[in-house]
C-alpha positions in Angstrom: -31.3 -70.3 29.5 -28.0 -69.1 31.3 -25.5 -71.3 32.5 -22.1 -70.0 33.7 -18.7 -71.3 33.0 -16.3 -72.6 34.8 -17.7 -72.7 38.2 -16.4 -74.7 41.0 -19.4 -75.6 43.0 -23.2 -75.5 40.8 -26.0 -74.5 43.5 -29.1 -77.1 43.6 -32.2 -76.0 45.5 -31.8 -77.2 49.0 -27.8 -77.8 48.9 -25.9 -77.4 52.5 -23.2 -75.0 52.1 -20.7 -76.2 55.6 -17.6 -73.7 56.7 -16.3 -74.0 60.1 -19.2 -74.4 63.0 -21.5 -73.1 60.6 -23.9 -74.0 57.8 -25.8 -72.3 55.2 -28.9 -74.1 53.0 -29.5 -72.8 49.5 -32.5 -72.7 48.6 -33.7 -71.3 45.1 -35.6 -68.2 44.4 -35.9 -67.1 40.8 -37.4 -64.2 39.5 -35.1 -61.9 39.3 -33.2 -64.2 37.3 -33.7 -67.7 36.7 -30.5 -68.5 39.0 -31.4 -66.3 41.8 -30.8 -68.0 45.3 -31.7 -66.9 49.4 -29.0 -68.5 51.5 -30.4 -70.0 55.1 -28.8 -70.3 58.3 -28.2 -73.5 59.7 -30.3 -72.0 62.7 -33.0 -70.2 60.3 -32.1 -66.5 62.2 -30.6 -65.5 59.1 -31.4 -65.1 55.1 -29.8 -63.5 52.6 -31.9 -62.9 49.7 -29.6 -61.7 47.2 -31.7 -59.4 44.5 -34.9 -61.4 45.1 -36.4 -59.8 48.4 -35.2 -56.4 48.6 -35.8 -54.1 51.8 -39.7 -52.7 51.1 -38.7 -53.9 47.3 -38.2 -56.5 45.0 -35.5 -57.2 42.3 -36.8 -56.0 38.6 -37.5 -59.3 36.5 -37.4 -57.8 33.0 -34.1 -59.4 31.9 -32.4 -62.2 32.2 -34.8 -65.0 32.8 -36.6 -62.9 35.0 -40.3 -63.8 35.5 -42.4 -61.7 38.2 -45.0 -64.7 38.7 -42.0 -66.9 39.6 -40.9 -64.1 41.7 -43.8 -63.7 43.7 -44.0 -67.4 43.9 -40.4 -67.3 45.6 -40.8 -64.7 47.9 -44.4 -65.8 49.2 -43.6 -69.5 49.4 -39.8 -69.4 50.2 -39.1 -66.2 52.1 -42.2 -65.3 53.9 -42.5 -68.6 55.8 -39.5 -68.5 57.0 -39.5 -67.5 60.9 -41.1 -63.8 61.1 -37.9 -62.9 63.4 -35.5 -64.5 60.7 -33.3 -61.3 59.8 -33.1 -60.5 55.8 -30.2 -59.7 54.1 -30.7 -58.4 50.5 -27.6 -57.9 47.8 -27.6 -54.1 48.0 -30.1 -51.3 49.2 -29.9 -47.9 47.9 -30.9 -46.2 50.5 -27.7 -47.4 52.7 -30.1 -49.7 54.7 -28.8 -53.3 55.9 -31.2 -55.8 57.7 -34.6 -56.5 57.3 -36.5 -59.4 59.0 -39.8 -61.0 57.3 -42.3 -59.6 59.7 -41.6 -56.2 58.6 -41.7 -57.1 54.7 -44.8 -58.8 55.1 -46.1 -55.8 56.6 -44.6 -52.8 55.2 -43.2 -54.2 51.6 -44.6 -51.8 49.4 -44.6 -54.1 46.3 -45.7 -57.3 47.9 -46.3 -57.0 51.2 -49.6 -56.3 53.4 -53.0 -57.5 51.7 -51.3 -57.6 48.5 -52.5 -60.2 45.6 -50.5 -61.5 43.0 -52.0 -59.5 40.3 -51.2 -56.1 42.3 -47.7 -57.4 42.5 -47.2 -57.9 38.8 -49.1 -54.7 38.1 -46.8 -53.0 40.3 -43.4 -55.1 38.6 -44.6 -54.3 35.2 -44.7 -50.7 35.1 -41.8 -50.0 37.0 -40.7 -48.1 34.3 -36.9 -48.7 34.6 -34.1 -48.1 32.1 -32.1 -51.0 30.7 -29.1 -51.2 33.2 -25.9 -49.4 31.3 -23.5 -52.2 31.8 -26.1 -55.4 32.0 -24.8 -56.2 27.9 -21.0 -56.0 28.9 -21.5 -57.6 32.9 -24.0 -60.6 32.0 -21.6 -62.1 28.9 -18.4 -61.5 31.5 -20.6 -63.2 34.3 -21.6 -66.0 32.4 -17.9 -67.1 31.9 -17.0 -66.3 35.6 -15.1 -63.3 34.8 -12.4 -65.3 32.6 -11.7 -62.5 29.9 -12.0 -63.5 26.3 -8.0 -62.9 25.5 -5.8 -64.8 28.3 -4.2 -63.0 30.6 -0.2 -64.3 29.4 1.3 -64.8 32.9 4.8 -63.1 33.6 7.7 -65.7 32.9 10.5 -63.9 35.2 9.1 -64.7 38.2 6.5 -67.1 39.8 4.0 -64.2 40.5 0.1 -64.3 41.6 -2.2 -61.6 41.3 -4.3 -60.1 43.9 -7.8 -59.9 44.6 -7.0 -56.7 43.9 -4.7 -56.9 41.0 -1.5 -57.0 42.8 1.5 -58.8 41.3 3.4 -60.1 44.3 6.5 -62.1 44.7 7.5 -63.9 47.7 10.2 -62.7 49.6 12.3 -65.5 49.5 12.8 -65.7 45.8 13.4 -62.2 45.9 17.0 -63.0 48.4 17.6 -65.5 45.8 17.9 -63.1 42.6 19.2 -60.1 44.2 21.7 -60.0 41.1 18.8 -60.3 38.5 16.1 -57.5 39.4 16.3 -54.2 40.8 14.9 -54.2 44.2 12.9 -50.6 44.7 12.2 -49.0 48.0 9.7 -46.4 48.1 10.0 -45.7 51.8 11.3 -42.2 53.2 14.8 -41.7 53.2 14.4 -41.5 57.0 12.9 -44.8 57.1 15.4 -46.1 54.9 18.3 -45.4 56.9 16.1 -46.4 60.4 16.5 -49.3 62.4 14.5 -51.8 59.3 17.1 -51.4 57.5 17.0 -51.9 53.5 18.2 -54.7 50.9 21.4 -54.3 49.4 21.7 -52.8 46.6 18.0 -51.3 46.2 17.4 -48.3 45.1 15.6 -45.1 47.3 12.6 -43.6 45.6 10.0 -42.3 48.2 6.2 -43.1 46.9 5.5 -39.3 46.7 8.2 -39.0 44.3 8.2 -41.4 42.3 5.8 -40.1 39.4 8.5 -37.2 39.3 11.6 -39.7 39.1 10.2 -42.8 37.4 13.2 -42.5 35.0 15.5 -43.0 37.4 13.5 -46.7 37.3 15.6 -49.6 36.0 14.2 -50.7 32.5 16.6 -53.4 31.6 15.6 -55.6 34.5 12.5 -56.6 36.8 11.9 -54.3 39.4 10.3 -55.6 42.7 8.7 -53.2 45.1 9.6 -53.1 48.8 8.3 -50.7 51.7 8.0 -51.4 55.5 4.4 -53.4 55.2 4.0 -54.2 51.5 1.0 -51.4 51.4 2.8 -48.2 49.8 4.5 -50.5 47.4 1.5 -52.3 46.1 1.2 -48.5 44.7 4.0 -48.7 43.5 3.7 -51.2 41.0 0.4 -49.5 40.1 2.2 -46.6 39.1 5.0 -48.2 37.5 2.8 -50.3 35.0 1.1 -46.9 34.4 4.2 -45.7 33.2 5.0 -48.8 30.7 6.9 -51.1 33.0 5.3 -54.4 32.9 7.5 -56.7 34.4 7.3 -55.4 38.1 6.1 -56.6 41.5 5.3 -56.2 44.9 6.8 -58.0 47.9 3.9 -58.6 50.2 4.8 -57.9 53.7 7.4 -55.8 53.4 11.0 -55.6 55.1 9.0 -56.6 58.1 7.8 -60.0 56.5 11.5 -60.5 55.2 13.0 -59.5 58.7 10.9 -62.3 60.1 11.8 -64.8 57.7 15.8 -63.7 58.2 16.0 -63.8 54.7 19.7 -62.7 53.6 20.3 -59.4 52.0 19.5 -57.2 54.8 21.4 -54.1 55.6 21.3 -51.3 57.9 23.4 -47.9 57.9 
């Protein structure tokens, strides 16, 4: 059996997911794995199936837990009496396509659709003929301890960062205007925008983005360096290409000069 790690809410078959106005029911449909579920709309308009119901498809169920009885069992029983103008949402489509509803799978589903018995389902399942998905040995161990890597990530001590969604290090602002004298404060803004009407910290240094592949050794080693341009974007780049380079302890100031200006965070000066 699989059972993940860590998780902060365990889905049971009929659970109500509430956010805002809104509600969601899950309700379980294994087969492509035993843990597969199809989340229901408060107002049954809308499904999404995950890899169970696919759009004129089905999810393989040759690995993990996957059974194609129990598959047919949860699309026939689960999916295909919901309302026939309930819109379907699978995980992913390769053909770019979004929204099914279950009238047309029940019609037009090549796999498990039509007049189709369960025996022509599993005939059709078992000699799909596919090849054992690259990654499945490297993404179901990682999944099953929800993505916590098997060496700990050792957080940086120099400054209370967090990491982005998308791998980010960000400091706030505000404890940046606190330890002016202890990091080097890099601006990777033009030097037109530099000396514009923004401003720049004191004491940072000037290294447009474009240039600073060319000039990272003109980078501050001795000290954290802290990334700054006008919205926080070009200098979440920066940081990329700084810890390319070697430089661990750097980070990026979300927001910006505009975020500081707002905050009227000391440090601030204009030409």
């Amino acid at each position: 059996s699989y059972k993940a790690e860590g998780v902060d809410v365990e889905l049971k078959d009929a659970m109500v997911l509430a956010f805002g106005n809104c509600s969601v029911t899950a309700h379980a449909t294994p087969g492509h794995t035993g843990g597969c579920f199809t989340l229901l709309t408060n107002d049954h308009t809308m499904a999404f199936t995950g890899d169970c119901l696919l759009i004129r498809g089905a999810g393989r169920t040759d690995f993990q837990a996957g059974d194609v009885h129990t598959m047919w069992d949860s699309i026939r029983t689960k999916i295909f009496s919901l309302p026939q103008e309930c819109l379907l949402y699978p995980g992913h489509d390769y053909m770019g396509r979004t929204v099914s509803t279950v009238a047309e799978e029940k019609q037009f589903n090549p796999r498990i659709g039509g007049d189709a018995r369960e025996e022509d389902f599993v005939g059709y399942m078992d000699n799909l003929g596919l090849p054992h998905p690259k990654q499945l040995d490297i993404a179901l161990p990682a999944n099953l301890k929800s993505g916590k890597p098997d060496t700990p990530v050792l957080k940086p001590t120099w400054a209370p960062i967090n990491v982005t969604f998308a791998g980010i290090p960000e400091v706030e602002p505000d404890w940046v205007a606190r330890h002016l004298g202890d990091i080097c404060v890099l601006d990777v803004r033009s030097e037109a925008e530099y000396s514009g009407d923004l401003g720049y910290i004191e004491g940072s240094i000037l290294i447009p983005l474009d240039q600073l592949r060319s000039r990272i050794g003109e980078v501050p080693t001795d000290r954290p360096v802290v990334t700054m341009c006008q919205s926080g974007k070009r200098s979440s780049m920066a940081t990329q290409i700084l810890k390319a380079s070697g430089i661990e302890d750097v980070a990026n100031i979300p927001g910006g000069l505009i975020h500081w200006s707002r905050l009227a965070l000391p440090g601030l000066a204009t030409t």
